[in-house]
C-alpha positions in Angstrom: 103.2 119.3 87.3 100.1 117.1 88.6 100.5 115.5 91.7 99.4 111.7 92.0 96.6 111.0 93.7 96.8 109.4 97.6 94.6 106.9 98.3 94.7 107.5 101.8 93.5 111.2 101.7 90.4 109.9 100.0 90.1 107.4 102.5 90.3 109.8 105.7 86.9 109.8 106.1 86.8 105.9 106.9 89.7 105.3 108.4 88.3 104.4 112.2 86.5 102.4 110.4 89.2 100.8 108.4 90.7 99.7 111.4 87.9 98.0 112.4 87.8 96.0 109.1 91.9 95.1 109.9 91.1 93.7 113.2 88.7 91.3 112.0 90.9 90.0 109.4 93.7 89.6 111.3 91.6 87.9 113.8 89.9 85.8 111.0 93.2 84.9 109.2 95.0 83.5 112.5 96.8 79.9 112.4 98.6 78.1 115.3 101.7 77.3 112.9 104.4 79.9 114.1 106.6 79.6 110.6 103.2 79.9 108.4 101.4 82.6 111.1 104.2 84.7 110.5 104.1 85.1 106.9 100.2 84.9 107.0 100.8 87.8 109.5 103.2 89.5 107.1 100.8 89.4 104.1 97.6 90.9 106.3 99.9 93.3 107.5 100.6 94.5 104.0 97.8 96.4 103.9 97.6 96.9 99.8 95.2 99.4 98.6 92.0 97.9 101.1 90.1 98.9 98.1 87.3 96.8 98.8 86.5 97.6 102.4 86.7 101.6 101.7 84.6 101.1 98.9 81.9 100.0 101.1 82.5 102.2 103.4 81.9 105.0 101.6 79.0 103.7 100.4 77.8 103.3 103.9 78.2 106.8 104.5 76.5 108.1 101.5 73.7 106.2 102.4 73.6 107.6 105.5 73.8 104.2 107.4 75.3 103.0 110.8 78.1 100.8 109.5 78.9 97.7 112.0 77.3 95.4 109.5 79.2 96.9 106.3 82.5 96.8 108.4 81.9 92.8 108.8 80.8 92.3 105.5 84.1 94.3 104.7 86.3 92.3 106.9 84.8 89.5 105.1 85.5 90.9 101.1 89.0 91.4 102.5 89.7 88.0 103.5 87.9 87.1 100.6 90.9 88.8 97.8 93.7 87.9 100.3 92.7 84.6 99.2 92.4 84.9 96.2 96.4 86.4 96.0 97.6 83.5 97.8 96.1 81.3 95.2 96.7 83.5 91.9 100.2 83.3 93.2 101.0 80.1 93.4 98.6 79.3 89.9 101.5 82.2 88.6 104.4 80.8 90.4 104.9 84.4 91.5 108.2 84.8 93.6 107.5 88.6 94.6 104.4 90.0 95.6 104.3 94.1 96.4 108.6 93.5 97.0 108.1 90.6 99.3 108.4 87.0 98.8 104.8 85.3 98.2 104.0 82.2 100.3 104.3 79.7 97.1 108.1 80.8 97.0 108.2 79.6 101.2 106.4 76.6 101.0 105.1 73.8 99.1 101.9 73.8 96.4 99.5 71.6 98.9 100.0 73.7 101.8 99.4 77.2 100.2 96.5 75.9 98.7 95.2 74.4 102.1 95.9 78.1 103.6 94.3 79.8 100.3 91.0 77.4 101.0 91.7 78.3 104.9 90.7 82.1 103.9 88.0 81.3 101.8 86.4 79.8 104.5 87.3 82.4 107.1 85.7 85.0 105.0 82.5 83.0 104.6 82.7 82.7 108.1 83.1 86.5 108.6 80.5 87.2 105.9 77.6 84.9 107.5 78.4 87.0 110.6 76.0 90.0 109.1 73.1 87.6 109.5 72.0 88.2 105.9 71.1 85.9 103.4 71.1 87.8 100.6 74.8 88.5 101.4 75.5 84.7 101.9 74.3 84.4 98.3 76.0 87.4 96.8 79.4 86.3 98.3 78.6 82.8 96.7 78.1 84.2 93.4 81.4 86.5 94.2 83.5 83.5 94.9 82.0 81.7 91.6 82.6 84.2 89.1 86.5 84.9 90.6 86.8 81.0 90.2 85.5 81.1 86.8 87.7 84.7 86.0 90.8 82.2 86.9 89.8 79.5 85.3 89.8 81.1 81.9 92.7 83.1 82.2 94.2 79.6 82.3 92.1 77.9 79.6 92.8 81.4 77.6 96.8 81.7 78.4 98.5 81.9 74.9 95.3 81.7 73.1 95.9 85.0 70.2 93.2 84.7 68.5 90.9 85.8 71.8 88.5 88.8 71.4 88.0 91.8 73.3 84.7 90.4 74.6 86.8 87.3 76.0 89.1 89.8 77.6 86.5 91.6 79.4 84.5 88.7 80.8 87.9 87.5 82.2 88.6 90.8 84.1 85.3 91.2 85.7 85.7 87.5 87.0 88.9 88.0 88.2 88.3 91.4 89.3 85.2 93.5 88.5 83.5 91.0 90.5 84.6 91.4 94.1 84.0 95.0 93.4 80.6 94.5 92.3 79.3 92.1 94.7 81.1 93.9 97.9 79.0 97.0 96.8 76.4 95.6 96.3 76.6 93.5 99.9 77.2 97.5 101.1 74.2 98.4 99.7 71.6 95.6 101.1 73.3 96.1 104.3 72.2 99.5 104.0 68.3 98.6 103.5 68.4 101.2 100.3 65.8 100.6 97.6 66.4 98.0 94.8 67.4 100.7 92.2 70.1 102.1 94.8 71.4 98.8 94.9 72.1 98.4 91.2 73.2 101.6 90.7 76.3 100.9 93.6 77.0 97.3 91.8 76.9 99.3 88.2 79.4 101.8 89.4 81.6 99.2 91.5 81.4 97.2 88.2 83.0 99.8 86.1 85.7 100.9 88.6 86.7 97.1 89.0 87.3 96.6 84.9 89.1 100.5 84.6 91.4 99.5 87.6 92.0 96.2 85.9 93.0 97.6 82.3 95.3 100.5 84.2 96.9 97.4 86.0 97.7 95.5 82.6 98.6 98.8 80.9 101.4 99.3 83.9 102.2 96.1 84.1 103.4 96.8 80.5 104.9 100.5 80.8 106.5 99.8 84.3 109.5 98.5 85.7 109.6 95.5 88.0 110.8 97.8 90.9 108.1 100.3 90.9 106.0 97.3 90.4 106.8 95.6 93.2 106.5 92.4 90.8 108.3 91.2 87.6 107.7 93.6 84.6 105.9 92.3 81.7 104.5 89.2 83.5 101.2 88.9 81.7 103.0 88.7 78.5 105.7 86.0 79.8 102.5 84.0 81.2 100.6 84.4 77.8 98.1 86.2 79.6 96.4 88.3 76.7 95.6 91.6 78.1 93.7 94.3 75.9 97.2 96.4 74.9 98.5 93.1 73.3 94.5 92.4 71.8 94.7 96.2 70.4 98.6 96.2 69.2 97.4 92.5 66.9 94.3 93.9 65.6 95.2 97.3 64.4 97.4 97.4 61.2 100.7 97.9 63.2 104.0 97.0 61.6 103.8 93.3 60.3 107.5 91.9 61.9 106.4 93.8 64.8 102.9 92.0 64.7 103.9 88.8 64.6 107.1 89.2 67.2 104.1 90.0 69.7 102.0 87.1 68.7 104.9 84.2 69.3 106.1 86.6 72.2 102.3 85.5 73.5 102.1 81.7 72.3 105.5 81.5 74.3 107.6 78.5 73.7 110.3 78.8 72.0 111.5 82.5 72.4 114.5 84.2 73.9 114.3 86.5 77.4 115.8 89.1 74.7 112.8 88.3 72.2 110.5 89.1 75.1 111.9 92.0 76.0 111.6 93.5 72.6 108.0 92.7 72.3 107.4 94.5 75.6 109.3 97.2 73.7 106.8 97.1 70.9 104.1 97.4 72.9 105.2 100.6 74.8 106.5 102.5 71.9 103.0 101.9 70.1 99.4 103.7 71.1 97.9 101.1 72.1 98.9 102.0 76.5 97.4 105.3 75.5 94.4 103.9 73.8 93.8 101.3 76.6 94.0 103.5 79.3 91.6 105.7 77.1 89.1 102.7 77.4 89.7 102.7 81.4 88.3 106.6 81.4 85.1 105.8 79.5 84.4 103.5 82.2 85.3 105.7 85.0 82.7 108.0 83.4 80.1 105.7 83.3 80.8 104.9 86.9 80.7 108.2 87.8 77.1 108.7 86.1 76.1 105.5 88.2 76.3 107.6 91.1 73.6 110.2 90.3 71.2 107.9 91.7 72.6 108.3 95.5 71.5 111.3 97.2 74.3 114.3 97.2 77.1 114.4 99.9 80.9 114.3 100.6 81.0 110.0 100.7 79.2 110.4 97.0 81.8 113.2 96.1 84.9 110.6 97.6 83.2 107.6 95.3 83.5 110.0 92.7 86.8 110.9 93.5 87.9 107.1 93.6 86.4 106.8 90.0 89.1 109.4 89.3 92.1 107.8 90.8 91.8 104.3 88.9 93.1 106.1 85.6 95.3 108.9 87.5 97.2 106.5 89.1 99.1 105.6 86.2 100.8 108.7 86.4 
């Protein structure tokens, strides 16, 4: 039997690190409001994958670099997607977020939004710290294409007759691109030449899109307690992912076809209609054939790699390529 991968083993390597990147977010995402601090506190605390911030510090290391800048510039992109959770919570109306209550379930609309622009500007803050302006402008661009990921998510929700191109400029907003642009804010750090640059974005590029299709095929296949979050939430939200965009474009059953389209349009369906349409989805191909699609870019990652000289950091990146599809064991 396969074992699933552990993100912390490939993360050894940066863990000192890693808890230098924790200390200046918690120190960045301090407020003097002891009810509000506390959950602010909680949600830091969390920890989630620190994706991001290992990411970069990999990179550091196969670029052989000393990494106090990168460690800013990850405490920065860190502060940077706590952010952005507060506010795709609330935009959600998410109750739950990795089992705990989100800070939209606690308090009011205005002042999680106030905290969520609060972050924002505690990771620009953080980011201008590297004394780079290349990395000011890069974590601009960041911030614009996650704003305009969200924005049409919104402007898409129940829209069926969306394409797979629509899909996938959506994702990289919403996700690809923090991975991109902290990569590539790794990478300038690192004074490597131009084409080593690209070839870092490329790879954090494809890594960000495969980890966002795995997400929406689990989000499907799961259950909400292994989630840590409802079970079939995209669907419920009319949030088109690319199982549903596969499973109405393919010739399957007809009744089955058209349960999953109003299932998506929302409205006027039952919690029982719902459920069934998530029980379409699952007994089809089209979780197999998604997270098929998340491989072929994990391979081109991987090949975006060949560029950075050999060594155990390049070998980890690798290795992290790997664990966005074998996670969904």
């Amino acid at each position: 039997m396969s074992v699933k991968p552990d993100l912390r083993d490939l993360f050894g390597a940066v863990r000192d690190d890693l808890a230098g990147v924790d200390a200046q977010v918690r120190a960045a995402a301090e407020v003097d409001y002891p009810l509000l601090a506390a959950v602010v506190n909680d949600i830091v605390g969390a920890g989630g994958k620190r994706m991001r911030p290992s990411l970069m510090l990999l990179l550091a290391r196969a670029f052989d670099h000393d990494p106090e800048r990168v460690i800013t510039a990850a405490a920065a992109s860190e502060l940077l997607h706590i952010a952005g959770l507060v506010h795709d919570d609330l935009i959600d109306q998410a109750d739950t977020r990795r089992g705990a209550p989100t800070l939209n379930s606690m308090f009011n609309d205005g002042t999680v939004i106030l905290l969520g622009d609060y972050l924002f500007a505690q990771a620009a803050r953080t980011a201008a710290r590297t004394g780079s302006t290349r990395v000011m402008d890069i974590f601009g661009r960041i911030l614009a294409e996650i704003t305009d990921g969200q924005l049409r998510e919104i402007f898409k929700a129940h829209d069926v007759e969306q394409t797979i191109d629509d899909y996938e400029r959506r994702i990289y907003g919403k996700t690809a691109s923090l991975f991109a642009g902290s990569a590539e804010i790794a990478a300038v750090l690192c004074e490597v030449p131009e084409e080593q640059i690209q070839a870092a974005r490329q790879y954090a590029t494809d890594l960000g899109i495969a980890f966002q299709i795995v997400d929406d095929v689990l989000d499907i296949r799961e259950t909400s307690e292994t989630l840590g979050k409802p079970a079939g939430s995209d669907l419920r939200q009319g949030t088109v992912t690319l199982p549903m965009l596969y499973f109405i474009g393919n010739g399957h059953d007809p009744d089955s076809v058209a349960l999953v389209r109003r299932a998506i349009v929302g409205g006027d369906i039952s919690e029982a209609e719902y459920d069934a349409a998530i029980g379409e989805l699952r007994e089809s191909d089209v979780l197999r054939k998604s997270l098929d699609e998340a491989i072929r870019y994990v391979e081109r990652a991987k090949a975006a790699l060949d560029i950075l000289p050999p060594s155990e950091a390049r070998d980890t990146l690798r290795a992290l390529a790997d664990f966005a599809v074998e996670r969904h064991r």
